[in-house]
VODO-282941 format. One line per field, with one value per atom (N, C-alpha, C, CB): atom name; z, y, x. Coordinates in steps of 0.001 Angstrom, whole numbers, plus 500000, padded with zeros to 6 digits. Each point is the difference from the previous one (the first is absolute). Glycine has a CB too. Example, Ala and Ser with C-alpha at 12.3 -4.5 7.8 and 13.67 -1.06 7.14 Angstrom:
atomo = (N,CA,C,CB,N,CA,C,CB)
pz = (507800,500000,500000,501246,498034,500060,500730,497855)
py = (494310,501190,501200,498827,502223,501190,501090,499372)
px = (513190,499110,500900,498108,501542,500820,499230,501184)
// end
This chain:
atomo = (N,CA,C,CB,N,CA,C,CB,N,CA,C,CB,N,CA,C,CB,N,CA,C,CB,N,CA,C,CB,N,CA,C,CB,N,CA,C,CB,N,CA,C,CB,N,CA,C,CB,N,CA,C,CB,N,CA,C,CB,N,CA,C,CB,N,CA,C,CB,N,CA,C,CB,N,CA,C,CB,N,CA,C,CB,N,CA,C,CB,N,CA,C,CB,N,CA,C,CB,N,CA,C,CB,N,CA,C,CB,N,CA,C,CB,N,CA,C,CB,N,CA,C,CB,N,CA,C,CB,N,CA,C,CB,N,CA,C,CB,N,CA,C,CB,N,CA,C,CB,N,CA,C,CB,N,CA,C,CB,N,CA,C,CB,N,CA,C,CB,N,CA,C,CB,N,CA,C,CB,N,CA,C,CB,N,CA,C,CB,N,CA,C,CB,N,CA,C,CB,N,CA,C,CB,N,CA,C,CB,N,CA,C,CB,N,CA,C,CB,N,CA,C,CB,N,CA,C,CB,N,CA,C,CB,N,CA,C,CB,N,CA,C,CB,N,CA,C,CB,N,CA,C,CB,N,CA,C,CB,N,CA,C,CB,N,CA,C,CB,N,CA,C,CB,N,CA,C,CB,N,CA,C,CB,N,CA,C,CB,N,CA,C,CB,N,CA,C,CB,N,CA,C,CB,N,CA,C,CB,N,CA,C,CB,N,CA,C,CB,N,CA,C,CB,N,CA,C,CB,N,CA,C,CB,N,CA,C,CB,N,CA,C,CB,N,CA,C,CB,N,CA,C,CB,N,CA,C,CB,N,CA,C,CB,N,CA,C,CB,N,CA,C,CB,N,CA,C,CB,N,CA,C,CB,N,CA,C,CB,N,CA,C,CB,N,CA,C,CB,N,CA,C,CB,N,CA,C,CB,N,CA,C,CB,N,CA,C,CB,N,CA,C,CB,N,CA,C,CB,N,CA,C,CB,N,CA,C,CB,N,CA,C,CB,N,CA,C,CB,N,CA,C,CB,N,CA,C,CB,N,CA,C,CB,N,CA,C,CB,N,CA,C,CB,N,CA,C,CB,N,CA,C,CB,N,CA,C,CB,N,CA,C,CB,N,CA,C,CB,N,CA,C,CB,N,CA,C,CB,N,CA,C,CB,N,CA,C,CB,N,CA,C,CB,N,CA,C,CB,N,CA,C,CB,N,CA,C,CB)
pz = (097671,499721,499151,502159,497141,498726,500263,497766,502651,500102,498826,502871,496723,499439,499906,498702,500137,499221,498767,500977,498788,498530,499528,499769,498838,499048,499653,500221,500850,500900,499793,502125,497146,499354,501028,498535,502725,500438,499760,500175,498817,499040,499344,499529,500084,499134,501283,497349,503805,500753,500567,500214,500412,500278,498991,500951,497866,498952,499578,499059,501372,499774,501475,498296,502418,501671,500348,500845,498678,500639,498751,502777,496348,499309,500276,499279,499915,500254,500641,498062,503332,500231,501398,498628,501521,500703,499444,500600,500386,499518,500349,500188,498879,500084,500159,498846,502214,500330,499329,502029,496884,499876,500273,498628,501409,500879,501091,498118,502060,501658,500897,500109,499664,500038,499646,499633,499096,499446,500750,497596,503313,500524,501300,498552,501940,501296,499930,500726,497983,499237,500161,498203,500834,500062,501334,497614,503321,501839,500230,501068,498949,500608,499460,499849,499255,499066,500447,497761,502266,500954,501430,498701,501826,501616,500759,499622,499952,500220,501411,497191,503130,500467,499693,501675,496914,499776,500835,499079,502386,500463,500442,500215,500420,500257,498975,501222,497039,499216,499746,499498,500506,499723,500875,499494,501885,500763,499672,501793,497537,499835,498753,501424,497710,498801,500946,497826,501196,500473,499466,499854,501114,499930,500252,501489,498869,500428,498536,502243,496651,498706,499544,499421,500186,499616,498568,501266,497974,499099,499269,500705,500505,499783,499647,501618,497214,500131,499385,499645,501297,500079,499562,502185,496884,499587,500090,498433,502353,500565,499610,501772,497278,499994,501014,498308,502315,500965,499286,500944,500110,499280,501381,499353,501447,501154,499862,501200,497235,500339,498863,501238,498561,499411,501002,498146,501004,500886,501216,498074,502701,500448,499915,500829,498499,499210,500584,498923,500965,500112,500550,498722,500545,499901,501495,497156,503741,500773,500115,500362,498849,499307,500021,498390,500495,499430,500868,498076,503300,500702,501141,499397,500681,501361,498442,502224,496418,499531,500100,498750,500683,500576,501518,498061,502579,501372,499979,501370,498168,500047,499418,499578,499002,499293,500750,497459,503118,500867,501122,499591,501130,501256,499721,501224,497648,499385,499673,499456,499211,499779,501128,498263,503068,500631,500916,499762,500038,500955,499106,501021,497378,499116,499697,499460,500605,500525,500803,500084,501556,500639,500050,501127,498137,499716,499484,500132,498652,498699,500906,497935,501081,499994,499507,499091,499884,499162,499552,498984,500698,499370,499170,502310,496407,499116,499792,498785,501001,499711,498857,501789,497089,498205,500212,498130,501410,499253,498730,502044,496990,498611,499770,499602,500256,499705,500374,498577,502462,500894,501401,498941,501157,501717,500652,499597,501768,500823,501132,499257,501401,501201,501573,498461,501555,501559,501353,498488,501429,500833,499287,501443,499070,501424,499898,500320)
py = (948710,500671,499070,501335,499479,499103,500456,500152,499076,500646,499193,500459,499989,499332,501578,497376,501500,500833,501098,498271,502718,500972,498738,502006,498300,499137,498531,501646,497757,498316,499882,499970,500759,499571,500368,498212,502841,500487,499948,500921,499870,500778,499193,501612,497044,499169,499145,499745,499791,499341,500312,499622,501859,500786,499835,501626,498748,500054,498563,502428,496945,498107,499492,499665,500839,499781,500608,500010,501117,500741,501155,499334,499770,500968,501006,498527,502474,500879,499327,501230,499163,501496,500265,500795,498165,500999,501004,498463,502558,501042,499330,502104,497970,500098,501201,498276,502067,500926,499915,500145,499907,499594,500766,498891,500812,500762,501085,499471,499683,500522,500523,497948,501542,500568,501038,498403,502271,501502,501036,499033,500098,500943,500224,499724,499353,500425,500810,498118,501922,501258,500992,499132,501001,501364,500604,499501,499805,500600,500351,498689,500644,499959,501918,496428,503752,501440,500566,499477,500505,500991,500401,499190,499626,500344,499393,502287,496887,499236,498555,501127,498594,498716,498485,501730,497664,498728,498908,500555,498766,499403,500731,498660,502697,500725,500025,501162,499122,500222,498981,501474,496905,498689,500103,498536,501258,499784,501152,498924,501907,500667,499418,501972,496986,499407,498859,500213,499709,499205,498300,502392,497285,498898,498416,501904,498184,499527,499159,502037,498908,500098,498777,502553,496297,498806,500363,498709,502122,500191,500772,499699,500337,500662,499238,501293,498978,499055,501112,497226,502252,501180,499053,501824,498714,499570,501494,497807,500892,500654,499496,500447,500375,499095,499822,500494,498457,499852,500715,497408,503606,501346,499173,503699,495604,499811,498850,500782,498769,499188,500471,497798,502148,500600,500465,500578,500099,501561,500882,500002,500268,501357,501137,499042,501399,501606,501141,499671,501188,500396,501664,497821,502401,501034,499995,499926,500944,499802,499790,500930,499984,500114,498676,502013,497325,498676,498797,500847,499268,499122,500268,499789,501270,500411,499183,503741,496491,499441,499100,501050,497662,498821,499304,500349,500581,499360,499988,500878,500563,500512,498527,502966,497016,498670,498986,500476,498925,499127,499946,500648,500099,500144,500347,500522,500159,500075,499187,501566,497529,498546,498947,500492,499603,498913,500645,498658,502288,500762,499465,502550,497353,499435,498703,501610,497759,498395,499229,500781,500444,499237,500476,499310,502025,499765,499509,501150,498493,499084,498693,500721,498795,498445,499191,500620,499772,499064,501178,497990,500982,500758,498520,502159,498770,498944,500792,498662,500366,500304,499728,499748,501094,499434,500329,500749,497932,499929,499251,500230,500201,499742,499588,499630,501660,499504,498761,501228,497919,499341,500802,498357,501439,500627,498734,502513,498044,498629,500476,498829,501029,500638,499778,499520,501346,499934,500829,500202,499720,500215,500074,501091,498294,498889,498730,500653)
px = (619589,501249,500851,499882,500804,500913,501650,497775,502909,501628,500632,500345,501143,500916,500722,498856,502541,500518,499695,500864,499609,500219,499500,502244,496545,500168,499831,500997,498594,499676,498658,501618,497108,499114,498813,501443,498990,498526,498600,501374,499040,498874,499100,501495,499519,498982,499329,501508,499042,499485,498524,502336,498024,498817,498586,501943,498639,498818,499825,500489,499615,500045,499380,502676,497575,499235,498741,502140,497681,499147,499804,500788,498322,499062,499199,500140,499259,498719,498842,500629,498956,500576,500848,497840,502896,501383,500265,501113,499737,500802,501130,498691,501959,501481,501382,498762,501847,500598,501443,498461,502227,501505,500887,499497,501811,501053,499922,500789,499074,499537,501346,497896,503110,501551,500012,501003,498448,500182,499059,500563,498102,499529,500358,498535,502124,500835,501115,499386,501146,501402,499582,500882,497662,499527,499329,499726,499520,499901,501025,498661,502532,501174,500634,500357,499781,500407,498944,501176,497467,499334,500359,498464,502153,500269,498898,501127,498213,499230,500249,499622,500024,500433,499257,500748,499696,499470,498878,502189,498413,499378,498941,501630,498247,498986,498775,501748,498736,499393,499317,501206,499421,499297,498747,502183,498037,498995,498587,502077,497683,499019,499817,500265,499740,499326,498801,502587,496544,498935,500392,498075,502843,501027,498493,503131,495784,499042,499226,500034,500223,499192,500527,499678,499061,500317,500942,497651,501795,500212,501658,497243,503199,501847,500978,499775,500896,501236,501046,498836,502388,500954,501364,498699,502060,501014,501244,498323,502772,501246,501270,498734,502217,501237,500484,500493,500136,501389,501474,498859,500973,501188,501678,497353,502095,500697,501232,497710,502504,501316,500728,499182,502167,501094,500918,498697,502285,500379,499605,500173,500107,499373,500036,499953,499555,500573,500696,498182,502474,500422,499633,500787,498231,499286,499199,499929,500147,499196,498284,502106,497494,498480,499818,499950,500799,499547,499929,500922,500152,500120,498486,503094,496656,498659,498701,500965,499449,498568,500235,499103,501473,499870,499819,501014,499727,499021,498485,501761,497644,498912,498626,501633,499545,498862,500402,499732,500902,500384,498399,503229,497093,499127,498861,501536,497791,498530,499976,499508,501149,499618,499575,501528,499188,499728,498874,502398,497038,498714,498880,501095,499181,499148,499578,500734,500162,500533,499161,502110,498098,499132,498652,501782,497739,498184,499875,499172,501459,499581,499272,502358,496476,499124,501383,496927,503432,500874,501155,497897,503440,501420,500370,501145,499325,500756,501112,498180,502905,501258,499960,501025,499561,500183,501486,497541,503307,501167,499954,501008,499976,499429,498845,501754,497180,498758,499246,500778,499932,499424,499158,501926,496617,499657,499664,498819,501915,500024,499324,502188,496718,499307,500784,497660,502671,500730,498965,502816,496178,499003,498621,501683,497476,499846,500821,497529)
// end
């Protein structure tokens, strides 16, 4: 699993870490948006991925510091990536944190 900020260089980390043939999953935030507008329930939805597969790497912005919005919607999605991220977190083998295009491994 890959966290950071919007824009903090994910994408390149991932594809710099873990060449073909990983799959690489990105924004993974937008697919907890879109369960979420189905009526879906996120953490439910995580746990039915085959979280086991050496071969997964899932990249998530951290939507969880700023503001707290205002919007109610917006405030239930950020919990949502909040609490799937850390369900992901802890299957993950490994998590790197990228700030400015720095990744720094914060598990193991």
């Amino acid at each position: 699993m890959i966290v950071g900020g919007a824009w903090q260089g994910k994408t390149v980390c991932a594809e710099r870490n873990y060449p073909a043939p990983y799959r690489i999953v990105n924004h993974y935030q937008e697919v907890i948006r879109s369960q979420m507008q189905r009526g879906e329930e996120p953490l439910e939805e995580v746990k039915k991925l085959p979280l086991t597969d050496e071969g997964l790497v899932i990249i998530c912005d951290e939507v969880g510091c700023g503001l707290v919005p205002v919007d109610a919607f917006e405030r239930a999605y950020r919990e949502q990536v909040g609490r799937t991220g850390g369900y992901l977190a802890a299957q993950a083998k490994q998590v790197i944190r990228v700030v400015c295009g720095i990744g720094q491994t914060i598990k193991p």
